[in-house]
N, C-alpha and C positions, 0 to 999 in steps of 0.2 A: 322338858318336852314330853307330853303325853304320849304312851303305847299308841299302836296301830294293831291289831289280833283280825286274822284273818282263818281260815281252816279251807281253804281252795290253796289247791298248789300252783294253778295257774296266775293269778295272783299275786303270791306268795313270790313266784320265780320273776315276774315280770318287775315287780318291785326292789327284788334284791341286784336284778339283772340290771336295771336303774341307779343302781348305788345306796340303797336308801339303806342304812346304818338296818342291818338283821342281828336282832337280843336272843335270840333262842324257839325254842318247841316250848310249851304249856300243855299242860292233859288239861283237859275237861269234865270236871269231874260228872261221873255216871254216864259219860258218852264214849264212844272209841274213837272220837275225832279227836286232834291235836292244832292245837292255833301254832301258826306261825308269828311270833313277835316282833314287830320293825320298831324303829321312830314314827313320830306321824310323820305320816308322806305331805308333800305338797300337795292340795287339792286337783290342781290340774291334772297328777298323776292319774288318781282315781276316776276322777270324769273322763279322762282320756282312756280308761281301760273297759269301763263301762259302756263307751259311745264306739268304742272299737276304733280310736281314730290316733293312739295312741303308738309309736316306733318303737321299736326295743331290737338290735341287732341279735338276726338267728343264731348265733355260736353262742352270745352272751347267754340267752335267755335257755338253751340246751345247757347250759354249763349250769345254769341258776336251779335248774329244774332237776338235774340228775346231782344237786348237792344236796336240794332239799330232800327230796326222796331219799338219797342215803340215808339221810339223816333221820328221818321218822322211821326209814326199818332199822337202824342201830337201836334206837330205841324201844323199838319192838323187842328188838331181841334181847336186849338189856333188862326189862320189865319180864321176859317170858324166861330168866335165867334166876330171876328171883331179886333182881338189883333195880334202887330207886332210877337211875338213868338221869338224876340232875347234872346241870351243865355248868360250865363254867361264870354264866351270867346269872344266877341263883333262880331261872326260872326251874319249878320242878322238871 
């Protein structure tokens, strides 16, 4: 199954807050943005997050969002300590 890379955390949260199989953070290289890595989603996810017509329970998607974010400042600060910050899914 082909990646999903996203670099919105809104997004990012709605999709994992959905179940959808999350691979890791990616850098970009020459940008300071970082993709979020899924499985491909099911397309209705995506139409459904773009037309706004799409559910995702509030706790889930609060839980999804304050994971992801940890996660890109771990890795801030991991990078800003002098260490490459790859993961256990061999994304850098």
């Amino acid at each position: 199954m082909a990646d999903f890379a996203t670099t919105d955390l809104g997004l990012a949260s709605f999709l994992f807050a959905k179940g959808v199989a999350y691979k890791g953070l990616k850098e970009r290289p020459g940008d300071w943005k970082v993709e979020f890595i899924f499985d491909s989603p099911d397309a209705s996810l995506t139409a459904g997050w773009q037309s706004g017509t799409m559910e995702v329970g509030g706790l889930a998607f609060w839980n999804a969002s304050r994971r992801l974010a940890r996660e890109v400042k771990r890795r801030e600060r991991e990078n800003q300590n002098g260490r490459e910050g790859k993961n256990p899914q061999g994304y850098p």
